[in-house]
N, CA, C and O atoms as a GROMACS GRO file, in nm:
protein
  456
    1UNK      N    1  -9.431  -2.849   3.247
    1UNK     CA    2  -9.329  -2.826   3.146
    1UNK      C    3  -9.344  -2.932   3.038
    1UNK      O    4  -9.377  -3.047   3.068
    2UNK      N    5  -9.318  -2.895   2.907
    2UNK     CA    6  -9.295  -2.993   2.742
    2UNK      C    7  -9.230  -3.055   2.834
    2UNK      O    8  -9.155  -3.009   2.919
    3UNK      N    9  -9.276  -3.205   2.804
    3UNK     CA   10  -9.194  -3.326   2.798
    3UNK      C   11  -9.009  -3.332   2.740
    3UNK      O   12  -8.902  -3.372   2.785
    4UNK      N   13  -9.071  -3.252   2.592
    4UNK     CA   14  -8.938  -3.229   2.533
    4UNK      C   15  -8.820  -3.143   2.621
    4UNK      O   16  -8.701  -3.169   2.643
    5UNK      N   17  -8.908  -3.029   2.660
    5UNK     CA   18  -8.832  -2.902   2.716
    5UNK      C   19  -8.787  -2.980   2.851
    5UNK      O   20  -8.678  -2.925   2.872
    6UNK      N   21  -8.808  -3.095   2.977
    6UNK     CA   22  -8.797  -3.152   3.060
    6UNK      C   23  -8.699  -3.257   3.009
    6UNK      O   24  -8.636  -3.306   3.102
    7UNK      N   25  -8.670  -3.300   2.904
    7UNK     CA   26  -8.551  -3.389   2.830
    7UNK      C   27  -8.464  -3.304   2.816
    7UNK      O   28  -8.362  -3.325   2.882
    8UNK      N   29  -8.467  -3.233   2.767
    8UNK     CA   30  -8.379  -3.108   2.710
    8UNK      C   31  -8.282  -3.088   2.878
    8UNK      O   32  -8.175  -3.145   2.901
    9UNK      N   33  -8.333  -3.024   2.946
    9UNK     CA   34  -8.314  -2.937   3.122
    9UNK      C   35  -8.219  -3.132   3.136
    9UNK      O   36  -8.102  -3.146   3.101
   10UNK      N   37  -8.269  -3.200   3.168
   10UNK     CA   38  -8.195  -3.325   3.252
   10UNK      C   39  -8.106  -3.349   3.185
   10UNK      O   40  -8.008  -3.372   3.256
   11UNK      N   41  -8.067  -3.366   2.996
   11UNK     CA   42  -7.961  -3.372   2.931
   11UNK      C   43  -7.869  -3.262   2.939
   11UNK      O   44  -7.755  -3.289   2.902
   12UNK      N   45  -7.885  -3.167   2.971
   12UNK     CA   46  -7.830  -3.064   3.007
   12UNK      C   47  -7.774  -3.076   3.130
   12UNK      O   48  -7.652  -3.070   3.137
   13UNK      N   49  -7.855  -3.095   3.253
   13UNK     CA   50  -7.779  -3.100   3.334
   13UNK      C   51  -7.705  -3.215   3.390
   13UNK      O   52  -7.643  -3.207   3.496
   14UNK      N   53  -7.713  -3.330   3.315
   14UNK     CA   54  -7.630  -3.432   3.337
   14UNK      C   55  -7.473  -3.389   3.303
   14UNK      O   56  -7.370  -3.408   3.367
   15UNK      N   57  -7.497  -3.328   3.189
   15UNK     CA   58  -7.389  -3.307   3.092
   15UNK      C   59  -7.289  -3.194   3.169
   15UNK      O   60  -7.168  -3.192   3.152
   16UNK      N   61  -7.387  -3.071   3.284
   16UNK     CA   62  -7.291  -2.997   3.347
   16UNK      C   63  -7.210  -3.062   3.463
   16UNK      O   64  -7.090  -3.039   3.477
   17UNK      N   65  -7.294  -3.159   3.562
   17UNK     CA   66  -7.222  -3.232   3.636
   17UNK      C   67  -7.107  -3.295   3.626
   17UNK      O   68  -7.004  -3.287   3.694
   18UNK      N   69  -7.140  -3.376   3.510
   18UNK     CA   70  -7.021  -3.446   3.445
   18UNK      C   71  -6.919  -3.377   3.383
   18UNK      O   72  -6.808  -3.426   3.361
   19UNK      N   73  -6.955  -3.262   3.355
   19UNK     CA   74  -6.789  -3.180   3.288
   19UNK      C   75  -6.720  -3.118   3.376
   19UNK      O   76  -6.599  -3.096   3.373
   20UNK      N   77  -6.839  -3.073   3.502
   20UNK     CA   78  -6.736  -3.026   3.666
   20UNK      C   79  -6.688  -3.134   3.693
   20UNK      O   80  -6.568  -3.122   3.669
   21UNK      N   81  -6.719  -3.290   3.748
   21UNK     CA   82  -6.654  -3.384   3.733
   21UNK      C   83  -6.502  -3.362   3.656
   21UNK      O   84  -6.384  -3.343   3.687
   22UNK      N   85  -6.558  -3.370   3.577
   22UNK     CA   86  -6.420  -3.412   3.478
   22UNK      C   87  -6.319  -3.344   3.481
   22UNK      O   88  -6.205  -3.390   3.486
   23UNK      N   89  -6.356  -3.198   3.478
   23UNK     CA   90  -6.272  -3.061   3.500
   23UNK      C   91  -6.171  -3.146   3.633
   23UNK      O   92  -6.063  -3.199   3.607
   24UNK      N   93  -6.221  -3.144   3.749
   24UNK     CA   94  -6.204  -3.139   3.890
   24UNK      C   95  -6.071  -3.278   3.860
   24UNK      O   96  -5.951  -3.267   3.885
   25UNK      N   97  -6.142  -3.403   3.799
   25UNK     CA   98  -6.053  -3.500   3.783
   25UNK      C   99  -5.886  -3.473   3.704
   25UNK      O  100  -5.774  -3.515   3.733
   26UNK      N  101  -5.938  -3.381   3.592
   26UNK     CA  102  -5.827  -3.323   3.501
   26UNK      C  103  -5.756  -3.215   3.532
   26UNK      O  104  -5.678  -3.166   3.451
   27UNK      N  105  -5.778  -3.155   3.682
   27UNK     CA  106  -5.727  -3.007   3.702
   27UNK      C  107  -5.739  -2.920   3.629
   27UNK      O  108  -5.640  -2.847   3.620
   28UNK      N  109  -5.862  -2.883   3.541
   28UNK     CA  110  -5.897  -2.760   3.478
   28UNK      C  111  -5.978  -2.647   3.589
   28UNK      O  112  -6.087  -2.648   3.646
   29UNK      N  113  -5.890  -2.576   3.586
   29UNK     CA  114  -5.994  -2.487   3.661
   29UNK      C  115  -6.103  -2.402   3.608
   29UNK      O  116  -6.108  -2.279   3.615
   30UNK      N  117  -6.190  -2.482   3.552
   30UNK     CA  118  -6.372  -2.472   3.561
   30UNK      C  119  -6.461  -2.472   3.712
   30UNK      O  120  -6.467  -2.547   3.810
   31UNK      N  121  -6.512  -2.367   3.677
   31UNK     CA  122  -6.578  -2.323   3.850
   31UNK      C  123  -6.723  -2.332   3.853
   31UNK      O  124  -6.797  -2.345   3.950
   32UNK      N  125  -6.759  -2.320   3.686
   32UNK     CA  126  -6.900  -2.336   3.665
   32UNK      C  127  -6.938  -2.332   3.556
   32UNK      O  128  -6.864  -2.284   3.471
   33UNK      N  129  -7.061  -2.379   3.522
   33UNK     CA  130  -7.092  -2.438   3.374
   33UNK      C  131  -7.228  -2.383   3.391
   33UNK      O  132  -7.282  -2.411   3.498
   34UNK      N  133  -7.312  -2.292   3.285
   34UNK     CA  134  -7.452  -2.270   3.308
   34UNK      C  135  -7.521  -2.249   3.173
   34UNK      O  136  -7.475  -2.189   3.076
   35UNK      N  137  -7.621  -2.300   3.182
   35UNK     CA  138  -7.687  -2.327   3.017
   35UNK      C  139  -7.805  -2.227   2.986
   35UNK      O  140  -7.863  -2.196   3.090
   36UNK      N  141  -7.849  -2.176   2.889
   36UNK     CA  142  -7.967  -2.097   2.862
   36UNK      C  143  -8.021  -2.144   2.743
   36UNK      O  144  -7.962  -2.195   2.649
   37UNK      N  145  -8.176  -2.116   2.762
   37UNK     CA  146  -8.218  -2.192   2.659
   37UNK      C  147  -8.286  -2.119   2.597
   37UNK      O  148  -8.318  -2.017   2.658
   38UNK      N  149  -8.345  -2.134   2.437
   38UNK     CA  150  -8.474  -2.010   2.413
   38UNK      C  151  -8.616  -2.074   2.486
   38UNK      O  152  -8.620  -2.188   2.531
   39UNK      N  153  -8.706  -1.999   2.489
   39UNK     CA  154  -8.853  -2.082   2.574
   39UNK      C  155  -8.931  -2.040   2.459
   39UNK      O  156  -9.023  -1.959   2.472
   40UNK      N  157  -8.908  -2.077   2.380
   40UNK     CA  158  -9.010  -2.108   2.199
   40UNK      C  159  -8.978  -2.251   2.191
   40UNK      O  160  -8.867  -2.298   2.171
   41UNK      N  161  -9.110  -2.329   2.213
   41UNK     CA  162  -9.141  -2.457   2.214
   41UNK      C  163  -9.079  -2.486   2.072
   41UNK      O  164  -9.128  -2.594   2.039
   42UNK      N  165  -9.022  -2.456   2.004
   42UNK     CA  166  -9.004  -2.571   1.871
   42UNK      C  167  -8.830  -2.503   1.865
   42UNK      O  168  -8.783  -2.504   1.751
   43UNK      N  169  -8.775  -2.471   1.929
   43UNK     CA  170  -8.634  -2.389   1.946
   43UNK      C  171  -8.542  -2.494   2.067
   43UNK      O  172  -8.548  -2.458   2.185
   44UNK      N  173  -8.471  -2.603   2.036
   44UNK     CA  174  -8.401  -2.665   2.111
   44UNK      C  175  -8.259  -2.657   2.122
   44UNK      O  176  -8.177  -2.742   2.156
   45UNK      N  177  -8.240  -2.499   2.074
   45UNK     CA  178  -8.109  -2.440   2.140
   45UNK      C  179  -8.035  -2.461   2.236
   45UNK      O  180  -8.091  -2.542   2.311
   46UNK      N  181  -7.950  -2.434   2.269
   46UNK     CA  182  -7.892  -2.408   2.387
   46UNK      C  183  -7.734  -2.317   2.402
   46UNK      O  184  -7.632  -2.380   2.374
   47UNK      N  185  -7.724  -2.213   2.433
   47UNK     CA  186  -7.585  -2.157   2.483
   47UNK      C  187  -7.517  -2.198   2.648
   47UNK      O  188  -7.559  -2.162   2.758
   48UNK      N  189  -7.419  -2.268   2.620
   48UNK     CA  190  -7.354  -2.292   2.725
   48UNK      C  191  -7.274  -2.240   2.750
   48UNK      O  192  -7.200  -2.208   2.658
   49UNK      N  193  -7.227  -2.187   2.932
   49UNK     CA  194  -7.160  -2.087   2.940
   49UNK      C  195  -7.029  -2.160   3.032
   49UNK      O  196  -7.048  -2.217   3.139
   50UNK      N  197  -6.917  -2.147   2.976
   50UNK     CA  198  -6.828  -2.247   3.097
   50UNK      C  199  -6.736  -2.112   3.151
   50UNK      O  200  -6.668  -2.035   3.083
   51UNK      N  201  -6.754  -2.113   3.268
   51UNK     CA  202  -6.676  -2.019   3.398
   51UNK      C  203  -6.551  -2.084   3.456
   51UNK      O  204  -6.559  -2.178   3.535
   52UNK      N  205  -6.405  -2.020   3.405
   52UNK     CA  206  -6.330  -2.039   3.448
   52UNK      C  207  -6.283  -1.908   3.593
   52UNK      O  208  -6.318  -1.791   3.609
   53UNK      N  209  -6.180  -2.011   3.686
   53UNK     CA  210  -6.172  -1.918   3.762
   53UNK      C  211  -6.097  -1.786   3.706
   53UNK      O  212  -6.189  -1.714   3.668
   54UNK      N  213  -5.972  -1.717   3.683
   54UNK     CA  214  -5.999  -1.596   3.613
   54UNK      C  215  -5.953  -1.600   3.518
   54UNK      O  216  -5.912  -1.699   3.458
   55UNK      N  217  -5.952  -1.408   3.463
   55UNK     CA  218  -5.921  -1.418   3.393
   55UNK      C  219  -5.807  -1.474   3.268
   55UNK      O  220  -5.817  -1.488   3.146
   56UNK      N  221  -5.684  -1.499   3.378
   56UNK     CA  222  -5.572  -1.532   3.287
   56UNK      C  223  -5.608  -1.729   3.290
   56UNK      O  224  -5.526  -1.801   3.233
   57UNK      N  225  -5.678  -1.767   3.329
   57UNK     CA  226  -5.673  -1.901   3.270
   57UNK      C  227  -5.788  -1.890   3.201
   57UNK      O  228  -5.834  -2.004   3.195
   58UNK      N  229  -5.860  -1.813   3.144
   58UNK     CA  230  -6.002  -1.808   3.025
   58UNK      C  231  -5.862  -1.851   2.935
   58UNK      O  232  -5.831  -1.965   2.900
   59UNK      N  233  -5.774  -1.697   2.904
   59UNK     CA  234  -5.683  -1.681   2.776
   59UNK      C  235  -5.597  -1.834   2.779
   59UNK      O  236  -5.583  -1.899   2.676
   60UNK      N  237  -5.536  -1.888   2.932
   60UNK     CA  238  -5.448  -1.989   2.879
   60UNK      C  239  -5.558  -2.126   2.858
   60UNK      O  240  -5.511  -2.218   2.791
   61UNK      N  241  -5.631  -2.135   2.886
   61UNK     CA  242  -5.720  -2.275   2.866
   61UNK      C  243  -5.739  -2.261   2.705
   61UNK      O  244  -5.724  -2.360   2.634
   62UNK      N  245  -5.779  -2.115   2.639
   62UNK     CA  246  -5.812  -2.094   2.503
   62UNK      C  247  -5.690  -2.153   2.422
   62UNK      O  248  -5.710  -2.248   2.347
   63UNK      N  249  -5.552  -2.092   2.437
   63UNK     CA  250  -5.413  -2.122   2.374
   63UNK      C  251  -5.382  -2.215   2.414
   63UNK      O  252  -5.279  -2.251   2.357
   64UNK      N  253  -5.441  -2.340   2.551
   64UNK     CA  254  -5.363  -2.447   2.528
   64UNK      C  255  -5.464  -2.604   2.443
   64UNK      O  256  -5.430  -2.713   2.396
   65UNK      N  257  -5.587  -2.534   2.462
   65UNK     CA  258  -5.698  -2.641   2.342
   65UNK      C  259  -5.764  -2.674   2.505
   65UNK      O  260  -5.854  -2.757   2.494
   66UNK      N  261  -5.751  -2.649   2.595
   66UNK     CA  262  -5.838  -2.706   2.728
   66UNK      C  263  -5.999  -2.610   2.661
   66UNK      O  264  -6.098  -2.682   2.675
   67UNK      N  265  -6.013  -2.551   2.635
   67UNK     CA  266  -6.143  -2.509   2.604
   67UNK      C  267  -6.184  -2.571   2.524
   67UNK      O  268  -6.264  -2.649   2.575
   68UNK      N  269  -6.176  -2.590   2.388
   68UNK     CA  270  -6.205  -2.660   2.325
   68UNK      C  271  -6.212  -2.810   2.346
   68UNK      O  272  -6.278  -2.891   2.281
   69UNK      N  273  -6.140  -2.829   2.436
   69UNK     CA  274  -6.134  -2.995   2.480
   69UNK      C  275  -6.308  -3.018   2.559
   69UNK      O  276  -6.398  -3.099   2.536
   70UNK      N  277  -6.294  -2.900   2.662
   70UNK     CA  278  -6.432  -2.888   2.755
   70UNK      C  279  -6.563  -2.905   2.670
   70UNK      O  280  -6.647  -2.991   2.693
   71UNK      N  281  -6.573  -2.789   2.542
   71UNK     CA  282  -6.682  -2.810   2.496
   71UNK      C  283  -6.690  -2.966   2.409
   71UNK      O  284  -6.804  -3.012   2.413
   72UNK      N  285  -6.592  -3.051   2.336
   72UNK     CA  286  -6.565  -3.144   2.291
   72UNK      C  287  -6.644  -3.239   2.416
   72UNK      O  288  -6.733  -3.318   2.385
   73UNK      N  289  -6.607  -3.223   2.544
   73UNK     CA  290  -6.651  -3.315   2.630
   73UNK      C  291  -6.787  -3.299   2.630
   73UNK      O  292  -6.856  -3.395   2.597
   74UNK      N  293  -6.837  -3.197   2.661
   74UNK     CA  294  -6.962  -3.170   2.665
   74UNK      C  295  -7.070  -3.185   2.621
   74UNK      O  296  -7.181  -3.197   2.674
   75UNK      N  297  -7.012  -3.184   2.454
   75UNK     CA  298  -7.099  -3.274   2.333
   75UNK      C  299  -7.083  -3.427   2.358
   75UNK      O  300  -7.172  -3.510   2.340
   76UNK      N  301  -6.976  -3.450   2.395
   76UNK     CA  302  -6.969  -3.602   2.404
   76UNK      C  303  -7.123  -3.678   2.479
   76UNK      O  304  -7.222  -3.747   2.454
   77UNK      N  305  -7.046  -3.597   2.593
   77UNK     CA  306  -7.138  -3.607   2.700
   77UNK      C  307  -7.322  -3.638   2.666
   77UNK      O  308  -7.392  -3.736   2.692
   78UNK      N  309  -7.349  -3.527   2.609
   78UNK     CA  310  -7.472  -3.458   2.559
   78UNK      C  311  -7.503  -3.602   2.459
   78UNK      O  312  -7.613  -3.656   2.471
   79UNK      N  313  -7.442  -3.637   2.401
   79UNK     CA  314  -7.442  -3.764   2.235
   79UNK      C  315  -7.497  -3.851   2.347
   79UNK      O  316  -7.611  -3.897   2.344
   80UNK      N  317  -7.408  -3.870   2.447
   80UNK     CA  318  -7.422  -4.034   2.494
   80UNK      C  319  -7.577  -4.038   2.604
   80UNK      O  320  -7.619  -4.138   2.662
   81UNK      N  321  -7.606  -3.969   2.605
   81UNK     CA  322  -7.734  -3.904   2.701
   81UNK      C  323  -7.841  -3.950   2.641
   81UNK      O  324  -7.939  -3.995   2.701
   82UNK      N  325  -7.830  -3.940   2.510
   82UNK     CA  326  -7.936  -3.985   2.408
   82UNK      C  327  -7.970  -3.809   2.334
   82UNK      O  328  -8.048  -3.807   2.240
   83UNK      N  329  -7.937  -3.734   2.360
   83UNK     CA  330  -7.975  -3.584   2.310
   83UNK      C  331  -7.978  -3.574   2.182
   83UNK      O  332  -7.866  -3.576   2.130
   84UNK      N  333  -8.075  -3.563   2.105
   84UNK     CA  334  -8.093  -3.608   1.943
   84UNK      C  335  -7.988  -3.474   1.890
   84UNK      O  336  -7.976  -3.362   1.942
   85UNK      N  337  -7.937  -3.518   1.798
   85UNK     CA  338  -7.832  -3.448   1.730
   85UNK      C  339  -7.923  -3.338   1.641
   85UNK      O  340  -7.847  -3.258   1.587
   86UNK      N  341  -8.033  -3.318   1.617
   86UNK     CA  342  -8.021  -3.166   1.534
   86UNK      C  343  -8.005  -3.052   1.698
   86UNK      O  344  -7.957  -2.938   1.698
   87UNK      N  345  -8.073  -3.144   1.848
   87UNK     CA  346  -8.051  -3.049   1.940
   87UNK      C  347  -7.888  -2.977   1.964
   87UNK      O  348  -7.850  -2.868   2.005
   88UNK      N  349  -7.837  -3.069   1.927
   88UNK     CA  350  -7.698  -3.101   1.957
   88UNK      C  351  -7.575  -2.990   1.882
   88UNK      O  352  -7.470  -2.941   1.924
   89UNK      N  353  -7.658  -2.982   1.743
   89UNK     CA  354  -7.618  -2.908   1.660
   89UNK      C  355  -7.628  -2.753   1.671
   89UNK      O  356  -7.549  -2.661   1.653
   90UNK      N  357  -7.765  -2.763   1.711
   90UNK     CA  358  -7.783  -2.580   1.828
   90UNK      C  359  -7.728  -2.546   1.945
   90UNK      O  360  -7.768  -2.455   2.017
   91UNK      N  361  -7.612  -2.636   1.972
   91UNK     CA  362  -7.512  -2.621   2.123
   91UNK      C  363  -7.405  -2.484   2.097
   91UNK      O  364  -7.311  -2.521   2.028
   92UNK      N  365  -7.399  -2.387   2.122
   92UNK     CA  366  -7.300  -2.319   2.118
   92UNK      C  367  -7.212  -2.246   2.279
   92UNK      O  368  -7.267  -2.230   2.388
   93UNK      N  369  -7.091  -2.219   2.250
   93UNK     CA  370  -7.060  -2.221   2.394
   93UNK      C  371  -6.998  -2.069   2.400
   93UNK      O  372  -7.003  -2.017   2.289
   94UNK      N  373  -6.943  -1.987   2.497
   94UNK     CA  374  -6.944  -1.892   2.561
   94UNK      C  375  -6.856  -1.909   2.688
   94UNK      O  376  -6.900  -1.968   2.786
   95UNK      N  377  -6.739  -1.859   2.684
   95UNK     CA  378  -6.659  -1.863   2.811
   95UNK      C  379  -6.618  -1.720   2.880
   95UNK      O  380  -6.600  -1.626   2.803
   96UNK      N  381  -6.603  -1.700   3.006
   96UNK     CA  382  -6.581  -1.625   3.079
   96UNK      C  383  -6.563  -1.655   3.201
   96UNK      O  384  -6.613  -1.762   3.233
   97UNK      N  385  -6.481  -1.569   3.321
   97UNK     CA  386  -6.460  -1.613   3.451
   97UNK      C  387  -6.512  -1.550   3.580
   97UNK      O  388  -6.554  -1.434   3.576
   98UNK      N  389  -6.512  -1.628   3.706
   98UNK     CA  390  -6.607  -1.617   3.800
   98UNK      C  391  -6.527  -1.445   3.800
   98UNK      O  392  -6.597  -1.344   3.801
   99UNK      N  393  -6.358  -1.439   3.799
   99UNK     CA  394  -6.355  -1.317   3.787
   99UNK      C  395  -6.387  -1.196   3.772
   99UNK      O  396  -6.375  -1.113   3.862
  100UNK      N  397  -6.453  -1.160   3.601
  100UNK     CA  398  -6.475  -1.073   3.574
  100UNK      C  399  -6.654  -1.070   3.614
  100UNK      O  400  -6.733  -0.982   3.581
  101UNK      N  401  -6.684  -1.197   3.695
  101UNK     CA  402  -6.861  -1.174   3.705
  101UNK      C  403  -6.847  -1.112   3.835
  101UNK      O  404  -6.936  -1.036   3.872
  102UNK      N  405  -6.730  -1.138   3.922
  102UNK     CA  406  -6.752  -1.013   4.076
  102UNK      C  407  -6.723  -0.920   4.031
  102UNK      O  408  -6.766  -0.814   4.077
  103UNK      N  409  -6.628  -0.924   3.910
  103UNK     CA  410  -6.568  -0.754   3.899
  103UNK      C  411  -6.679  -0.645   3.854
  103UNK      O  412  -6.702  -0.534   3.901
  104UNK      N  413  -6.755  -0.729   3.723
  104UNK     CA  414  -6.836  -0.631   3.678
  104UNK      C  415  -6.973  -0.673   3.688
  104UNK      O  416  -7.046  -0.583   3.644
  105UNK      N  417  -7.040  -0.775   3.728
  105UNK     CA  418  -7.170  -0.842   3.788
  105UNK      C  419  -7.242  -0.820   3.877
  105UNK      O  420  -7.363  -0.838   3.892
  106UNK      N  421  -7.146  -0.768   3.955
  106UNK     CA  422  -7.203  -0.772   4.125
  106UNK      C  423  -7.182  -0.883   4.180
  106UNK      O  424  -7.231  -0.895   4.293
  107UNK      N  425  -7.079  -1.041   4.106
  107UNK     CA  426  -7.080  -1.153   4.177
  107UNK      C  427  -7.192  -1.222   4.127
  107UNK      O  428  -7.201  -1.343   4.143
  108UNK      N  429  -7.296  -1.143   4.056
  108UNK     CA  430  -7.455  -1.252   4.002
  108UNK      C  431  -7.397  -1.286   3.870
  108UNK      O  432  -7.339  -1.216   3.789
  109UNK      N  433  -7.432  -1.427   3.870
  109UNK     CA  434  -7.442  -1.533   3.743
  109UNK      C  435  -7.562  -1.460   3.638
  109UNK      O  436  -7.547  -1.434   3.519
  110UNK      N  437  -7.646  -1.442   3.698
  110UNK     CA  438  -7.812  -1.383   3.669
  110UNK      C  439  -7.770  -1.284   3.578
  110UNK      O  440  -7.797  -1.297   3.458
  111UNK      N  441  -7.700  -1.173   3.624
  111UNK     CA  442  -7.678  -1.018   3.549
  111UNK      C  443  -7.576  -1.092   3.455
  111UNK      O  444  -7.614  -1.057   3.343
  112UNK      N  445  -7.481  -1.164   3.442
  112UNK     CA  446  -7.419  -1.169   3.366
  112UNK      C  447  -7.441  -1.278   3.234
  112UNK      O  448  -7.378  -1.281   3.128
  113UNK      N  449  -7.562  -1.373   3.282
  113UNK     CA  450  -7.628  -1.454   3.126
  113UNK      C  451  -7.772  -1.381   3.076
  113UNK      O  452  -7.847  -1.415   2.985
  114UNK      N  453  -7.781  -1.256   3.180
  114UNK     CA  454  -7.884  -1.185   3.073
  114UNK      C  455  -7.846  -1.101   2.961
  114UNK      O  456  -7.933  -1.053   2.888
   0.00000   0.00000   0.00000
């Protein structure tokens, strides 16, 4: 694997540990955090996907700023890692819950970030 693309994957996943962390410390119920990337070597994107447990705390985490707080952390997170900021700037996020991935997924993470 790019050196780069192997910086990229460990800043990333530092950054998911630490926001389940944090979640867990803050009582957000975040159940899972999962990242996708493009695989075009000069593309240091990333969509992050944060999984709340269901549906009615996606809507109340949205109306009470806890979502926005999460992805706020996340960048934090990502800054202090050393993750060069134009990567940083291609971070976009995506929420949904473990909920609706049994309801309409089959329960797979897989079917539901393709």
């Amino acid at each position: 694997m790019d050196p780069a693309r192997r910086r990229q994957f460990d800043h990333l996943g530092t950054a998911k540990r630490e926001l389940l962390s944090w979640a867990v410390a803050n009582e957000v119920p975040l159940v899972r955090v999962e990242f996708v990337v493009p695989f075009v070597p000069t593309d240091f994107d990333a969509a992050v996907w944060l999984f709340f447990d269901t549906d009615a705390n996606v809507a109340r985490c949205a109306s009470n700023g806890v979502t926005a707080r999460l992805e706020q952390e996340f960048r934090t997170i990502l800054a202090r890692s050393g993750h060069p900021a134009d990567w940083l700037a291609g971070t976009s996020f995506y929420v949904d819950s473990h909920e609706n991935v049994e309801r309409n997924y089959e329960g797979s993470y897989f079917y539901r970030l393709r």
